[in-house]
PDB file of N, CA, C and O in Angstrom:
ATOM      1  N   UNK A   1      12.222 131.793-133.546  1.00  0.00           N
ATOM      2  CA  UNK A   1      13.173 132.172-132.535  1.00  0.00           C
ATOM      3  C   UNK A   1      12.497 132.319-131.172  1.00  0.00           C
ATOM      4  O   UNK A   1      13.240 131.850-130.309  1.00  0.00           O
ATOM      5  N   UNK A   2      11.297 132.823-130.636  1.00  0.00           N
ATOM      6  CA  UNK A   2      10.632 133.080-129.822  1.00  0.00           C
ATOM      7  C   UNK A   2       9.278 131.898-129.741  1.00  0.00           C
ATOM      8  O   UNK A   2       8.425 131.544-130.554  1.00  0.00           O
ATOM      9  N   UNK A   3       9.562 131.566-128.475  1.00  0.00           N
ATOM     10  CA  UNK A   3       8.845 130.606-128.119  1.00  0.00           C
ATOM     11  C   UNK A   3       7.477 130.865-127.221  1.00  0.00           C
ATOM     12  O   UNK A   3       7.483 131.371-126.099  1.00  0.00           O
ATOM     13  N   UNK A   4       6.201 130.377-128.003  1.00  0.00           N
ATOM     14  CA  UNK A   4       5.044 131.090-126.848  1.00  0.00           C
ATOM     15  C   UNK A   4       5.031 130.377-125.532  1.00  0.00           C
ATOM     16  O   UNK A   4       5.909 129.603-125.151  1.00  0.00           O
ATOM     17  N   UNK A   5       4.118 130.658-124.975  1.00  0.00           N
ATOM     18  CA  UNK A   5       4.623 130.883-123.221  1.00  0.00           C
ATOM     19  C   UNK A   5       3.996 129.454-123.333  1.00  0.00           C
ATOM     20  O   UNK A   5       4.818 128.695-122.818  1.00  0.00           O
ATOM     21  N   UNK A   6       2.789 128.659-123.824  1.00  0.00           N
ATOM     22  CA  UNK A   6       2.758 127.382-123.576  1.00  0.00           C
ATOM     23  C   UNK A   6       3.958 125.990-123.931  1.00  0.00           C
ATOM     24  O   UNK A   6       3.778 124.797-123.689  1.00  0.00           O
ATOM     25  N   UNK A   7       4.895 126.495-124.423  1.00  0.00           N
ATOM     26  CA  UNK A   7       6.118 125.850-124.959  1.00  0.00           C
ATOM     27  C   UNK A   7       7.041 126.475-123.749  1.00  0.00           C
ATOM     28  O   UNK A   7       7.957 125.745-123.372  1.00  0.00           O
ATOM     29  N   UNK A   8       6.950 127.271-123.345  1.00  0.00           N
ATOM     30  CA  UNK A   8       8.222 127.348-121.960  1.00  0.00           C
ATOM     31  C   UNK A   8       7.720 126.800-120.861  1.00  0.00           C
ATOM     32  O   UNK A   8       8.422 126.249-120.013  1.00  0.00           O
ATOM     33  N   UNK A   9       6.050 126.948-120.775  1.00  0.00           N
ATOM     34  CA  UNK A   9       5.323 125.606-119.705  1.00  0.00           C
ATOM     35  C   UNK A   9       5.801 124.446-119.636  1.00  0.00           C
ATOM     36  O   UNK A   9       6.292 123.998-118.600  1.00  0.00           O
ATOM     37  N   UNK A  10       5.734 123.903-120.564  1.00  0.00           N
ATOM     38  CA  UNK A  10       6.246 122.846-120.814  1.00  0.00           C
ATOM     39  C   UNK A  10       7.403 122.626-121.000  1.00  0.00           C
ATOM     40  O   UNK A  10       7.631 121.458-121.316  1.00  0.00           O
ATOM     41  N   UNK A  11       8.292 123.307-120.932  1.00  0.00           N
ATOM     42  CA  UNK A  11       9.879 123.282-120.732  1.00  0.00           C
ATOM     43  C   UNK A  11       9.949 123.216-119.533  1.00  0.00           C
ATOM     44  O   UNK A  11      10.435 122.135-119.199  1.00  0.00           O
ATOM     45  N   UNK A  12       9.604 124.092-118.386  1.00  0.00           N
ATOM     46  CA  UNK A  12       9.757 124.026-117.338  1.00  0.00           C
ATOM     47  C   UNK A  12       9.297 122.796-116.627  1.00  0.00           C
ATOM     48  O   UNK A  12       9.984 122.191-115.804  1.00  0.00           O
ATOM     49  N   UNK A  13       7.786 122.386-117.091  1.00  0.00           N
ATOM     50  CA  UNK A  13       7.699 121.765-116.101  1.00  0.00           C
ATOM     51  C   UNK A  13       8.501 120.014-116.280  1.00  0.00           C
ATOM     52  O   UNK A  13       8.551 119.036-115.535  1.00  0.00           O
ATOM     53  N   UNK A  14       9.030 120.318-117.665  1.00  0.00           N
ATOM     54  CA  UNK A  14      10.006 118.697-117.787  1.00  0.00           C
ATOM     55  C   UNK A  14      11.244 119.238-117.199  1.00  0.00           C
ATOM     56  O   UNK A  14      12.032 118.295-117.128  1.00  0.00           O
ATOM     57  N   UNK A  15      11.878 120.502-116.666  1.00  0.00           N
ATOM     58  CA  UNK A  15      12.906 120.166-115.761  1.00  0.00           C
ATOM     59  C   UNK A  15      12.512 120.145-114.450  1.00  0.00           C
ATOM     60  O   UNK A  15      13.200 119.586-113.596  1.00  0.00           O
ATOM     61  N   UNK A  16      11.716 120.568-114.257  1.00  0.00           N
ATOM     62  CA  UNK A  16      10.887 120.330-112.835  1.00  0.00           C
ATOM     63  C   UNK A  16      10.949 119.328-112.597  1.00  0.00           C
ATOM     64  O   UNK A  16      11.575 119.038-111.577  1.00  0.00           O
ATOM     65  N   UNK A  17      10.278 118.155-113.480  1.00  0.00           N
ATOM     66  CA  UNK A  17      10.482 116.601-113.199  1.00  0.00           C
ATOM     67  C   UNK A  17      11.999 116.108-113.090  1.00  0.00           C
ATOM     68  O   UNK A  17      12.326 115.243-112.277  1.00  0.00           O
ATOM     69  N   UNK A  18      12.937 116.740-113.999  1.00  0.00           N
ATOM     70  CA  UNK A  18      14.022 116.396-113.944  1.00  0.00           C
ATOM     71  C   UNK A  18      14.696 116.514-112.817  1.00  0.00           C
ATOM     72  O   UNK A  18      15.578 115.759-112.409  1.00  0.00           O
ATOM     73  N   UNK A  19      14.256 117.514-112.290  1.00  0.00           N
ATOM     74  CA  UNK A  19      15.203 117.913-111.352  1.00  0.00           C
ATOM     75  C   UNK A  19      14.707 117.507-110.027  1.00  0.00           C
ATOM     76  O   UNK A  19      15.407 117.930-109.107  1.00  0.00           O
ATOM     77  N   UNK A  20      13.684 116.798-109.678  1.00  0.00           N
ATOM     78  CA  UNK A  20      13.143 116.261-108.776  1.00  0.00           C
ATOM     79  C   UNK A  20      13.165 114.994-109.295  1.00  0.00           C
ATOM     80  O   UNK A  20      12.364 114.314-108.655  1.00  0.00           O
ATOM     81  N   UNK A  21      13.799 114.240-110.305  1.00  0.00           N
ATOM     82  CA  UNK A  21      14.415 113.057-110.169  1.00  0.00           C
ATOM     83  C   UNK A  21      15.812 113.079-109.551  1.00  0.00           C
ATOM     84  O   UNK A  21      15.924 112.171-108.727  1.00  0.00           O
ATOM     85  N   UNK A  22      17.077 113.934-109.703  1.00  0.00           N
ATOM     86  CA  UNK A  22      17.847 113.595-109.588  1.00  0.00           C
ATOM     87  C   UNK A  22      18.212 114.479-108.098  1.00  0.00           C
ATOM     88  O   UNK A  22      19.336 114.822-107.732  1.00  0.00           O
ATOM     89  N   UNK A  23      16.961 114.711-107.414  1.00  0.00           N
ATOM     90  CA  UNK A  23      16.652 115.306-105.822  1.00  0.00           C
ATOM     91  C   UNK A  23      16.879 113.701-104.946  1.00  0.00           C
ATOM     92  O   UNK A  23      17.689 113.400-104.069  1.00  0.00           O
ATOM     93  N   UNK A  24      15.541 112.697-105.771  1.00  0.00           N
ATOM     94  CA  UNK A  24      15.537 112.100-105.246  1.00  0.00           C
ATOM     95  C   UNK A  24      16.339 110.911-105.247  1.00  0.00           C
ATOM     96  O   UNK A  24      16.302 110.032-104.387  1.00  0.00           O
ATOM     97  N   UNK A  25      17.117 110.942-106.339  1.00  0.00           N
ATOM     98  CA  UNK A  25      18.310 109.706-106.408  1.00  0.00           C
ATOM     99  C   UNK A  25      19.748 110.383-105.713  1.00  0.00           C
ATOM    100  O   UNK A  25      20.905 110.215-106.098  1.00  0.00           O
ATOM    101  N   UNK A  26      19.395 110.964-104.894  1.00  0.00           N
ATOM    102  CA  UNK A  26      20.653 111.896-104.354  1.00  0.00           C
ATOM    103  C   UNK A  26      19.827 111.404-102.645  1.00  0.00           C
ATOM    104  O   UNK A  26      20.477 111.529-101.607  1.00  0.00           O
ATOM    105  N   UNK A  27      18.713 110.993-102.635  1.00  0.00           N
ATOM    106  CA  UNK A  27      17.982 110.892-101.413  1.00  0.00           C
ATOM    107  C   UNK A  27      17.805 112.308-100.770  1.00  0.00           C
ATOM    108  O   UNK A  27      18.259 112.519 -99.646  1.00  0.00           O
ATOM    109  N   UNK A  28      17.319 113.028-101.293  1.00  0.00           N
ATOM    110  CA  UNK A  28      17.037 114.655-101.135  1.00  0.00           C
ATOM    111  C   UNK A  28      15.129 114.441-101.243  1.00  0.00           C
ATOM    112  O   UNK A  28      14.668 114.010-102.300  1.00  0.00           O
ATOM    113  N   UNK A  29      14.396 114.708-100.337  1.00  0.00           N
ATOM    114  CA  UNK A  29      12.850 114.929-100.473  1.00  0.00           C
ATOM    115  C   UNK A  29      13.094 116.396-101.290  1.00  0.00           C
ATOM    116  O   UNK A  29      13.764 117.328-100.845  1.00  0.00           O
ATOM    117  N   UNK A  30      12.225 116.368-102.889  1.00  0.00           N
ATOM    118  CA  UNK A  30      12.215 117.319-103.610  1.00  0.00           C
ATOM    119  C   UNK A  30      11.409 118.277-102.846  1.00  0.00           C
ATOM    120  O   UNK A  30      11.551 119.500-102.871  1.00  0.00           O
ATOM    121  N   UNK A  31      10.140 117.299-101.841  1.00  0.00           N
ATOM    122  CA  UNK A  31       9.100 118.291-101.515  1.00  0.00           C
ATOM    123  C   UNK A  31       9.644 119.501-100.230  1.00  0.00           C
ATOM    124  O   UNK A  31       9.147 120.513 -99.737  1.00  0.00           O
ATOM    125  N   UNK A  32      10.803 118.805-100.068  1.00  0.00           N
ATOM    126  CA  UNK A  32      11.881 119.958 -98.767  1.00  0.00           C
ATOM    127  C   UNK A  32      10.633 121.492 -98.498  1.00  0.00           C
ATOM    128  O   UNK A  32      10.279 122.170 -99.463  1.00  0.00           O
ATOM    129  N   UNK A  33      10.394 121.634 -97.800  1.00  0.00           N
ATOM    130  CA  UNK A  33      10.368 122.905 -97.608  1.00  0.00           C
ATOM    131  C   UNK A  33       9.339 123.729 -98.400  1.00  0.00           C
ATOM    132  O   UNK A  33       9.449 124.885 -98.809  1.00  0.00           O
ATOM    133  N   UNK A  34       8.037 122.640 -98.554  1.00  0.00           N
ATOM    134  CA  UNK A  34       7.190 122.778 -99.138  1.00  0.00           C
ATOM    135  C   UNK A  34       6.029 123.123 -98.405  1.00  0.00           C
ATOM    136  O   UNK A  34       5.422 122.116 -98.040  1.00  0.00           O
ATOM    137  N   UNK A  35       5.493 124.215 -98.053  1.00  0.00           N
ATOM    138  CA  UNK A  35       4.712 124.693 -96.647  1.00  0.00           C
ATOM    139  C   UNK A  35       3.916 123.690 -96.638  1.00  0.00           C
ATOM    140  O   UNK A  35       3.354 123.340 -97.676  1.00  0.00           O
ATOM    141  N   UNK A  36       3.700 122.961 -95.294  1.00  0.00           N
ATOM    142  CA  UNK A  36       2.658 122.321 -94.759  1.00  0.00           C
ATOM    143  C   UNK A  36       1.323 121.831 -94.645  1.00  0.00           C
ATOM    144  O   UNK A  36       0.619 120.837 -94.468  1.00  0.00           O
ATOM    145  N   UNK A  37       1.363 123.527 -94.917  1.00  0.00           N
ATOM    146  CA  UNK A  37      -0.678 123.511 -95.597  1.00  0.00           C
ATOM    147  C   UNK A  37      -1.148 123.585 -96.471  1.00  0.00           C
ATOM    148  O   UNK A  37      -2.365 123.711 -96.606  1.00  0.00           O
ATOM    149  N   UNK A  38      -0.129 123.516 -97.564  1.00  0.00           N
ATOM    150  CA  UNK A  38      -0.515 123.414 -98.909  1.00  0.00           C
ATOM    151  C   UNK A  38      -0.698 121.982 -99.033  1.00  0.00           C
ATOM    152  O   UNK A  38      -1.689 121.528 -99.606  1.00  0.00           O
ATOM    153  N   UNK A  39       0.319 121.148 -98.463  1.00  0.00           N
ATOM    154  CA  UNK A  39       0.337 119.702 -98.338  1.00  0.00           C
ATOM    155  C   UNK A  39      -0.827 118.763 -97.768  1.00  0.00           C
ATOM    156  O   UNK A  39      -1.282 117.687 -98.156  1.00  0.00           O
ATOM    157  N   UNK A  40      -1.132 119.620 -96.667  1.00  0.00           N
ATOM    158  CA  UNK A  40      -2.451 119.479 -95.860  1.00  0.00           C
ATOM    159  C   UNK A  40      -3.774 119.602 -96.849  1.00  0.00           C
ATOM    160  O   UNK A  40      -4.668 118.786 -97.075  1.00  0.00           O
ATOM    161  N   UNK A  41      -3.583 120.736 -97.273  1.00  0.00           N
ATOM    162  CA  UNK A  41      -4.959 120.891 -98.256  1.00  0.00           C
ATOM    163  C   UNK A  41      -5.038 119.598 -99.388  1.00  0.00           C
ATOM    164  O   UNK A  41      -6.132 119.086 -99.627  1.00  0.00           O
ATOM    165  N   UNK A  42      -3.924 119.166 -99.988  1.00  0.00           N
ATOM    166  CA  UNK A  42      -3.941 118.424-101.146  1.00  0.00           C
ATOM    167  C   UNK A  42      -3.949 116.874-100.298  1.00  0.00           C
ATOM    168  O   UNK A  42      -3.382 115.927-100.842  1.00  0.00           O
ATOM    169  N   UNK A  43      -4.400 116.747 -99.392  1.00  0.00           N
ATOM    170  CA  UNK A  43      -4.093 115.378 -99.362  1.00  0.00           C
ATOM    171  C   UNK A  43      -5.867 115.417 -98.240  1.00  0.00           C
ATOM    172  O   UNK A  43      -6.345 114.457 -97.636  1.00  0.00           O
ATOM    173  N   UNK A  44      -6.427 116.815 -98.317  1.00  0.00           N
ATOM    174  CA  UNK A  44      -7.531 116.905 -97.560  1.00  0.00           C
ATOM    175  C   UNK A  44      -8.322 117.201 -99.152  1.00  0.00           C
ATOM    176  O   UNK A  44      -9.385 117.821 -99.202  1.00  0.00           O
ATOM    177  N   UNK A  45      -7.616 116.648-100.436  1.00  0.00           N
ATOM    178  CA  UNK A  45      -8.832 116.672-101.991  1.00  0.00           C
ATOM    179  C   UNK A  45      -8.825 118.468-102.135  1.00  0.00           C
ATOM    180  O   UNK A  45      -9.459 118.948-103.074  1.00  0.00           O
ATOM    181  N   UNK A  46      -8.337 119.087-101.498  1.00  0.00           N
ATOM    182  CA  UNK A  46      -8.784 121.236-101.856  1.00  0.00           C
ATOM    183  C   UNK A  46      -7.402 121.615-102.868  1.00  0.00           C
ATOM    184  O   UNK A  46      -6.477 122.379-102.590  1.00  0.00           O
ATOM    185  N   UNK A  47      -7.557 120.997-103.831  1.00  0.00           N
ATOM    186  CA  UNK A  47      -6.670 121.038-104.756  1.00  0.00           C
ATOM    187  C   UNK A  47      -6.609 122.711-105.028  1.00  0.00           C
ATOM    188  O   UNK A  47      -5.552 123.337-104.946  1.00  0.00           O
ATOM    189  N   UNK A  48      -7.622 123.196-105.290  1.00  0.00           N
ATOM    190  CA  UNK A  48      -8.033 124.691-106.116  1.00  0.00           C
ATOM    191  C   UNK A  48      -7.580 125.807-104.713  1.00  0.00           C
ATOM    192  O   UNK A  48      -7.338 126.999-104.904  1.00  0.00           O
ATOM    193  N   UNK A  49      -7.531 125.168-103.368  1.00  0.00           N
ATOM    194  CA  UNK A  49      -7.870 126.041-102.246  1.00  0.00           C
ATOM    195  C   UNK A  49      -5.992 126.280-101.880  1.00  0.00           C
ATOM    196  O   UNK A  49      -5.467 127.349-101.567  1.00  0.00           O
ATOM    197  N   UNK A  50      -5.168 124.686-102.077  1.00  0.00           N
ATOM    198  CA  UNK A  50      -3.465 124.814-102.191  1.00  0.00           C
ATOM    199  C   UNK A  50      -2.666 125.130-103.550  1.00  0.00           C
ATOM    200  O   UNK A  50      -1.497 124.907-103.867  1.00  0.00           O
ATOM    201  N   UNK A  51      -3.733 125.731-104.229  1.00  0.00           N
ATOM    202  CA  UNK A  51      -3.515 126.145-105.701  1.00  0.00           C
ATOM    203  C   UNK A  51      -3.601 127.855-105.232  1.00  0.00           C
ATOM    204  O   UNK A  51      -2.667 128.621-105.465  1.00  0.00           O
ATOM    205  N   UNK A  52      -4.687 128.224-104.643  1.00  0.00           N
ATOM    206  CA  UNK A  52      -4.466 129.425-104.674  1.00  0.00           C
ATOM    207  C   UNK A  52      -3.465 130.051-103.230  1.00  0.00           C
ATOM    208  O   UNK A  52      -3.239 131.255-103.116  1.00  0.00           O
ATOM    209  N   UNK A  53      -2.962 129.047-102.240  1.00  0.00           N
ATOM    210  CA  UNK A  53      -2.231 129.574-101.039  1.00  0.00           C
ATOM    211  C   UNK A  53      -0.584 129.554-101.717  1.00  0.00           C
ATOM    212  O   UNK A  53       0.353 130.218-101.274  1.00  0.00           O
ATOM    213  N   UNK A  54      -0.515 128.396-103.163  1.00  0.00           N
ATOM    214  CA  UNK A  54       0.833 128.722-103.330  1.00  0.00           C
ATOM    215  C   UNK A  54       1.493 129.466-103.927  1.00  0.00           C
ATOM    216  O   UNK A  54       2.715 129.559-103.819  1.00  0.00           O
ATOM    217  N   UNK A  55       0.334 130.530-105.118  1.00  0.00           N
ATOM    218  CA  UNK A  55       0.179 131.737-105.626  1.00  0.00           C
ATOM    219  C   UNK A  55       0.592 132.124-104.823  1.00  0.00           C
ATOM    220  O   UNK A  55       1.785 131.895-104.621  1.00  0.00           O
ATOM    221  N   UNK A  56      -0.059 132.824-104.027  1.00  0.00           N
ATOM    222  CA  UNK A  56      -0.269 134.046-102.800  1.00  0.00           C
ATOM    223  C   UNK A  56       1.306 133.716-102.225  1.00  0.00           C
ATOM    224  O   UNK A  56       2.121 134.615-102.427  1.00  0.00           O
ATOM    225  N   UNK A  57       1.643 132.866-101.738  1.00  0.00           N
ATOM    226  CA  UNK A  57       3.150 132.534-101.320  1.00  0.00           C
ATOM    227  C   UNK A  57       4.121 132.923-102.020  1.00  0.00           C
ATOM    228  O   UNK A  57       5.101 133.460-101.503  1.00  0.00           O
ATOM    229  N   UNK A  58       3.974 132.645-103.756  1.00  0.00           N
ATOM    230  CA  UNK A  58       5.206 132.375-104.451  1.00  0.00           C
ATOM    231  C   UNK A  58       5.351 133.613-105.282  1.00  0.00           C
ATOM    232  O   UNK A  58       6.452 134.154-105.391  1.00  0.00           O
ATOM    233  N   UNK A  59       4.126 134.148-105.958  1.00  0.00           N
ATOM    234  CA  UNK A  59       3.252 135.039-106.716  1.00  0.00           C
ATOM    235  C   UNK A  59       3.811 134.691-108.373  1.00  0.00           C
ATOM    236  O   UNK A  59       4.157 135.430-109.294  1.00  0.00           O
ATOM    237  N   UNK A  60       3.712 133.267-108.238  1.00  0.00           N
ATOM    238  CA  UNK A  60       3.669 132.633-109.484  1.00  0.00           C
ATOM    239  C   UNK A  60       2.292 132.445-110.249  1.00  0.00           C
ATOM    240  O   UNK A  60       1.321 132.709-109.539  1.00  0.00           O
ATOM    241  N   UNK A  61       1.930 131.953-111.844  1.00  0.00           N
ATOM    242  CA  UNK A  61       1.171 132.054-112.503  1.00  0.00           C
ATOM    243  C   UNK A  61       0.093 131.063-112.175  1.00  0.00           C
ATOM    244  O   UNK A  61       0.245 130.334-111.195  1.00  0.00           O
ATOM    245  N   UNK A  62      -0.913 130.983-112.869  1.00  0.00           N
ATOM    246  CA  UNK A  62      -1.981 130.124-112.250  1.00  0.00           C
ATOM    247  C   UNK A  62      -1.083 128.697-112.805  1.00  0.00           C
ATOM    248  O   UNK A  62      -0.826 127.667-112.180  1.00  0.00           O
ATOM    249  N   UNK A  63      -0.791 129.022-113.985  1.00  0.00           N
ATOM    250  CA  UNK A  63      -0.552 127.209-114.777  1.00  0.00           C
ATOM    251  C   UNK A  63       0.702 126.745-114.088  1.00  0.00           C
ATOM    252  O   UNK A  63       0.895 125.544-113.903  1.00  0.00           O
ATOM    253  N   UNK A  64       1.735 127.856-113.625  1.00  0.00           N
ATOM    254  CA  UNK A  64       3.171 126.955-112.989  1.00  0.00           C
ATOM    255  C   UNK A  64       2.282 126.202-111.569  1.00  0.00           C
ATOM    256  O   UNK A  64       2.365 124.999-111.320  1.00  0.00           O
ATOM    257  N   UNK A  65       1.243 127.431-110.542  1.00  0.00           N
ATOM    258  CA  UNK A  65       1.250 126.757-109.539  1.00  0.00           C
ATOM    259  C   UNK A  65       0.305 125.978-109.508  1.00  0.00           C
ATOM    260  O   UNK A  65       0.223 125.270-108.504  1.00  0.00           O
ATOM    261  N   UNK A  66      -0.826 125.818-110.677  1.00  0.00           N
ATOM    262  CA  UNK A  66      -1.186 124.305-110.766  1.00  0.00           C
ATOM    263  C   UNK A  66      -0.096 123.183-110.935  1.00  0.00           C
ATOM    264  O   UNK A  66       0.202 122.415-110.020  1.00  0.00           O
ATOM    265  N   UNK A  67       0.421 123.159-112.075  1.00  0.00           N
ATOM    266  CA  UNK A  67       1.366 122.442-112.295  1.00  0.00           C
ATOM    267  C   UNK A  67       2.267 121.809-111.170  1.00  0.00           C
ATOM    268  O   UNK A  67       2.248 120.615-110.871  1.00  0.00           O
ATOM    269  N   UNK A  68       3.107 122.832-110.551  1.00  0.00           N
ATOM    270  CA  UNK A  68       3.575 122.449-108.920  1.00  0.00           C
ATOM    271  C   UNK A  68       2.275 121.952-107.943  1.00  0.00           C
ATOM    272  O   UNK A  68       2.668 121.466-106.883  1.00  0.00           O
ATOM    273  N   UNK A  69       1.210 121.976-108.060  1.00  0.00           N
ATOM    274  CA  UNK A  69       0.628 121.367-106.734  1.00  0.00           C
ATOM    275  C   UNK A  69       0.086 119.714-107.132  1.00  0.00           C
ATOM    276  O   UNK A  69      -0.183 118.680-106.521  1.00  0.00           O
ATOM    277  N   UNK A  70       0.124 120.223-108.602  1.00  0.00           N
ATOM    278  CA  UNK A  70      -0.169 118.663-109.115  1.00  0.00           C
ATOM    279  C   UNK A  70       1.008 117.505-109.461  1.00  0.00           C
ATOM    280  O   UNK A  70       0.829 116.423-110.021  1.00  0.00           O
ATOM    281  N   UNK A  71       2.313 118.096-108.930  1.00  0.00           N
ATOM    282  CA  UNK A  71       3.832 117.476-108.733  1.00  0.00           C
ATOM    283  C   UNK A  71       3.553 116.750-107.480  1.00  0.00           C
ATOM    284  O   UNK A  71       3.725 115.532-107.513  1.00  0.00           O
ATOM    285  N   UNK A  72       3.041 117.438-106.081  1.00  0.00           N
ATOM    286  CA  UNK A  72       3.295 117.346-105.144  1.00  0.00           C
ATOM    287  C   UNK A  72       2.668 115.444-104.930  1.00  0.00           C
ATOM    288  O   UNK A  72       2.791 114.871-103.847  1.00  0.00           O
TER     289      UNK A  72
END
């Protein structure tokens, strides 16, 4: 009946995908409103450095906001 937390990881992050498919077949940028410098960092390779600014932002878990920066 109870599902461990690496099985709701993975739940989430397949609607995550889902739902940033049907963002973008709507022509909606999923990344909307996705601070700047997190974007900046990941495209400057500081994967670990916009891993820990989107924590601090969101005060989500280490594995969702890996997971989200490795969406981006």
């Amino acid at each position: 009946m109870f599902r461990n937390s690496s099985s709701v990881a993975n739940g989430n992050s397949r609607l995550e995908r889902k739902v940033d498919l049907i963002l973008k077949h709507l022509g909606i940028d999923p990344n909307q409103g996705v601070d700047e410098k997190i974007m900046e960092l990941m495209k400057a390779g500081q994967k670990i450095e916009a891993i820990k600014l989107y924590r601090e932002q969101t005060g989500v878990g280490l594995k969702e906001a890996k997971d989200y920066v490795e969406s981006l």
